[in-house]
N, C-alpha and C positions, 0 to 999 in steps of 0.2 A: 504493500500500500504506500510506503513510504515512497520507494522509489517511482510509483506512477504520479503520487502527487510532486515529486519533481520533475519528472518530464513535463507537466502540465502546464509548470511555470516558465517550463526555455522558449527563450525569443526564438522566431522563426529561420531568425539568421544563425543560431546558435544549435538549431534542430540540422539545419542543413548543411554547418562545417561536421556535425557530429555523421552523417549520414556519408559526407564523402569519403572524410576520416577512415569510416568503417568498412566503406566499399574497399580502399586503398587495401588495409591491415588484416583484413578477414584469414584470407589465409594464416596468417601467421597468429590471430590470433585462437585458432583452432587448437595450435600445438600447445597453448599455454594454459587451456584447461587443465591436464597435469601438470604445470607448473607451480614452485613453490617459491616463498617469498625470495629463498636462498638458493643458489648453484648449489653449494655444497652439501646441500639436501638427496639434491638427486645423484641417480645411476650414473658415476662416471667413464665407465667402460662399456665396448663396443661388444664386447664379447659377452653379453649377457644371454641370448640369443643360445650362445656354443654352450652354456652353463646348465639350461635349461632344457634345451635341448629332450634330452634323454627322459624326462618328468614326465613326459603325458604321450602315450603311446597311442592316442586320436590327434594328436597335434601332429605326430610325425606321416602319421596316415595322412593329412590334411597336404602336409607339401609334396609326397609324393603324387596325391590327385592333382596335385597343380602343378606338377613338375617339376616340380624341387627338389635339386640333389640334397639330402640329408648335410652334408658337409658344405654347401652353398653358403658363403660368405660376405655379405652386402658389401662392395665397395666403401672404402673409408669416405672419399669425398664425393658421395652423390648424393646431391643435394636435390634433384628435383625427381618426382617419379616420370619412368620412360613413355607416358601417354597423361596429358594434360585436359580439361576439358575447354571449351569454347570460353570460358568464362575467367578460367586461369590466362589463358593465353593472352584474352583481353586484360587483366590486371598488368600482366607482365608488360604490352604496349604502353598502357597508360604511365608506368612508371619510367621508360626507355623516353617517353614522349617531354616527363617531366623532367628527367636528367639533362636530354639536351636543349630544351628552353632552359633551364635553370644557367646551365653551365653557356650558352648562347648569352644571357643578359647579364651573366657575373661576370665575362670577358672584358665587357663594354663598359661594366662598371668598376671594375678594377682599373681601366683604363683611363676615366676620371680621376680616380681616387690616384693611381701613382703618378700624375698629370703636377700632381705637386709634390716638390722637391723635398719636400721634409719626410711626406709618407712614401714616398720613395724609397727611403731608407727605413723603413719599418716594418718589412715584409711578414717576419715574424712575428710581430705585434699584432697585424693585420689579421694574420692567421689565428692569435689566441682569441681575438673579437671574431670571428668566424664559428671557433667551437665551442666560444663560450652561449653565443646566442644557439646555436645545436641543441644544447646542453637546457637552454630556457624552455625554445620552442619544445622542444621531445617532453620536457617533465609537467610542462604547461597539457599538455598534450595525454597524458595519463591524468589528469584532475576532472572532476565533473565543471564542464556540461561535455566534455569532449570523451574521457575515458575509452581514449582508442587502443591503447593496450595494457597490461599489466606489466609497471616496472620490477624490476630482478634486481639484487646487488649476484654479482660478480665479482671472486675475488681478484686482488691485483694483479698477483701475479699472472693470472688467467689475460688479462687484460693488457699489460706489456710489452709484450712483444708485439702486437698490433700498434702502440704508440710509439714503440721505437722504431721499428719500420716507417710509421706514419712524417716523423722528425727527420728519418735520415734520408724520405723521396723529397721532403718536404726542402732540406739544405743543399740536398746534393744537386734536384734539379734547379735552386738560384744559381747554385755556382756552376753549375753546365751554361746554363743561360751566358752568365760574366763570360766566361772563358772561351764558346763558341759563339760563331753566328748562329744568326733568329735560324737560318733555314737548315744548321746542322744540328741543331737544337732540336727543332720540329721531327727531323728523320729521325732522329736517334730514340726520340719518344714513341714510333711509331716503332721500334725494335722491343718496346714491353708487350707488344702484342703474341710474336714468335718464342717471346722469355715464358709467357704464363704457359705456354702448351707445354714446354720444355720442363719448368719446373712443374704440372699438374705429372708428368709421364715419370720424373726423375724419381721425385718424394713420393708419389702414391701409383704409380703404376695406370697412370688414367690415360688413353688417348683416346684421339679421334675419329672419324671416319676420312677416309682418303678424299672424297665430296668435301669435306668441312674444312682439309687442310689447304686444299687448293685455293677456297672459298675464301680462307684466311690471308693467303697470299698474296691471293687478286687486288684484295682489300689493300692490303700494306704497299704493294707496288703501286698501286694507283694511286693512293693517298702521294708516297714518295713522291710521285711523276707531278705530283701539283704543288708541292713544299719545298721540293732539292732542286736548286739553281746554280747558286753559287756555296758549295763547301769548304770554309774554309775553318781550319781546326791546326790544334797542334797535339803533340803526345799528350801533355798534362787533361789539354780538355776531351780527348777521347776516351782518356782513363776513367774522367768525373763522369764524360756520356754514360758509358757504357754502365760503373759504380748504381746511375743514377736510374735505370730502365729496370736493372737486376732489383733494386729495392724497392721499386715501386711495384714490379712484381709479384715482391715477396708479403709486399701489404696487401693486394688483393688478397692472393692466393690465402693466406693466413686467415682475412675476413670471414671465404668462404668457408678452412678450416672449424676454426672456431662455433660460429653458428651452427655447423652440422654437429662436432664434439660435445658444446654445452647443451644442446638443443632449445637454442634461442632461438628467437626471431630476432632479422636486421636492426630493427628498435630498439629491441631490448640491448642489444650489444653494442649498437651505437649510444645509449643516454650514456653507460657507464665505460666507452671507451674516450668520449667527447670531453668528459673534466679530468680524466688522469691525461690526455693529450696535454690539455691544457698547462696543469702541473709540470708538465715536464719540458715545453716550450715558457714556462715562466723561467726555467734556470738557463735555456740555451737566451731569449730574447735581451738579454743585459750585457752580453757579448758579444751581440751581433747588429741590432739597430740603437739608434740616434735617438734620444726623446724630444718630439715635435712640441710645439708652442701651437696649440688649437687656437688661438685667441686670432693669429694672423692668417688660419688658412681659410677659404672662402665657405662661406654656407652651404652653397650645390657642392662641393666636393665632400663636405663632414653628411649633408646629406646622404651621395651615395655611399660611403661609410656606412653608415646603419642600415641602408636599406639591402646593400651585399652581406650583410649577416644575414638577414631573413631568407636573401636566395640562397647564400650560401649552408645554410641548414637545411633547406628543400635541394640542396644539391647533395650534399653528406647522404642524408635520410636514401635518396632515392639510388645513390651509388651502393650503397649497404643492401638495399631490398632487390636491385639487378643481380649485386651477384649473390645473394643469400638464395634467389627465387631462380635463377639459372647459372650461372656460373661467373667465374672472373672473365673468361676468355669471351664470352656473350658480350659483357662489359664493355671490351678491350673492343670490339666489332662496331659496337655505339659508338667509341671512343672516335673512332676513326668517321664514323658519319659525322660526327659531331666537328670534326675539322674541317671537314667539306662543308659543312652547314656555315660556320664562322667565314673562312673566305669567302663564300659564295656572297655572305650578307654586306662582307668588305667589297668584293667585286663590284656589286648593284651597287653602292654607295659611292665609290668612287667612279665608276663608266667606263670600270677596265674591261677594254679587249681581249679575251683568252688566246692562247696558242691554242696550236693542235694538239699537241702534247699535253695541254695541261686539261683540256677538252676530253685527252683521253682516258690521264687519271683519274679524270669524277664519273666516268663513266664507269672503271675499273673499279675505284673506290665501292659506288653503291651499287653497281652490279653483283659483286663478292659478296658485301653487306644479304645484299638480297638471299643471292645462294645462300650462303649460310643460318638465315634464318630457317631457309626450308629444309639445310641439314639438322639441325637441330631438331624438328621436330617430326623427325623421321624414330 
């Protein structure tokens, strides 16, 4: 009774962020009917399954009817089941849809914001106001009138190695950036795509379909063929390149780990990865940027400031639910439309002329993209 007499009193506008909210999170919030307040509540091994096994001799009947080998072992990192319905697939759109607008208008507005010369040098500050609003929005986000998921503590240590990955894509790609040009910059980013398949097959024995790898390739050539013009580079910045592609790999990869290991949802392991980030970029930020004087920089720029926090947490959120709901390397596939999407909007903006070459890239780019979606869901 209690609870209908508060839905009776939610604004309308408050009934329909709760509705979208819940259309987004559904999935995940299925898995968290057995959840408890605490990780360390629950079953932290995989092999529960192999333990039990043996206990109920109509269980074992059960997977042989379905064709299950007895010693059948689910994959460490599969994270999504091999047939989806119409309704999954569209979640999963809708969220691919909000990654690359989010991460489209945080380009442009980063682009304001380091437009001035003070926050220029704050990158790292920039980015603790990035997971700290994360960190608002998400916890705001499990209170009524919204109560779109149940929050988890996580312990630390669980949690770390995702924020130290998260600092070390986060430094290594500024100083790739310093050290190379924009356009060797660009390519070498587009080598964390080939890294994730490499390490999902190294660490967990996971590939592809030969369809998917091609699919991948096209992708990444193509993108190339519209980024790489002129490279130029030396040892030291090919070493940060490369340094910088591997670890940002290893933070996906890790994300997708984790969620499948603890048996979180994306949310849940984003609110409690988003304030130890933070934490941890408080000790690296005092040795790496400038502290700016707000009083002299202009209002549209401290604007876009706070309002790339808000995209920037609808950008975290929706990077976390792409690969918790499919994969890193699905991710890594967007990542790449998502480049094509940004120039393409620079292109129309300025009234640049394409080559043929670079004509052909975006063809190759979302062609791939394409392919690969329908590898996936084969």
């Amino acid at each position: 009774m209690l609870e209908k007499s508060t839905q009776s009193k939610m604004t309308p506008g408050a009934k329909a962020a709760r509705m979208v909210a819940f259309a987004l999170l559904k999935p995940s919030m299925d898995e968290e009917k057995t959840s408890s307040v605490s990780i360390e509540e629950r079953p932290s091994s995989l092999s529960d399954d192999e333990d039990t096994r043996d206990e109920s001799a109509a269980l074992l009947d059960d997977d042989l009817e379905k064709g299950e080998h007895p010693d059948h072992q689910p994959e460490l990192y599969e994270t999504a089941s091999p047939k989806k319905s119409h309704w999954q697939h569209f979640v999963d759109v809708l969220w691919m849809l909000l990654n690359i607008f989010t991460t489209v208008t945080i380009v442009f507005l980063n682009k304001i914001v380091f437009s001035d010369p003070q926050l220029g040098k704050c990158q790292i500050s920039i980015a603790i106001w990035h997971f700290t609003a994360t960190t608002i929005v998400l916890f705001l986000s499990t209170r009524r009138p919204f109560h779109a998921f149940e929050a988890v503590r996580i312990p630390w240590r669980q949690v770390l190695p995702i924020c130290i990955f998260f600092a070390g894509f986060l430094l290594l790609g500024n100083l790739s950036l310093a050290l190379n040009s924009v356009d060797f910059y660009q390519l070498a980013k587009i080598m964390t795509t080939p890294t994730v398949v490499a390490l999902n097959f190294i660490l967990f024995r996971k590939g592809i379909s030969s369809f998917a790898l091609l699919a991948v390739i096209a992708t990444c050539v193509g993108v190339g063929l519209v980024t790489a013009k002129s490279l130029r580079t030396n040892g030291l910045g090919s070493i940060v390149a490369s340094a910088a592609f591997t670890v940002t790999a290893l933070y996906q990869v890790w994300i997708g780990k984790k969620i499948e290991d603890l048996k979180v949802s994306p949310p849940q392991l984003l609110l409690n990865q988003a304030p130890a980030a933070v934490m941890l970029l408080l000790f690296i930020a005092p040795f790496v940027d400038t502290v700016p004087d707000f009083s002299t920089i202009p209002s549209n720029v401290l604007y876009a400031l706070f309002l790339s926090g808000l995209i920037a947490s609808l950008l975290n959120l929706s990077q976390f639910s792409i690969i918790g709901r499919t994969s890193p390397l699905t991710f890594n596939v967007v990542s790449q439309v998502k480049t094509i999407a940004i120039l393409g909007i620079s292109w129309m903006s300025t009234g640049k002329q394409l080559s043929l070459l670079e004509i052909t890239g975006v063809f190759m780019a979302l062609g791939g993209a394409w392919a690969y979606t329908q590898a996936s869901r084969r």
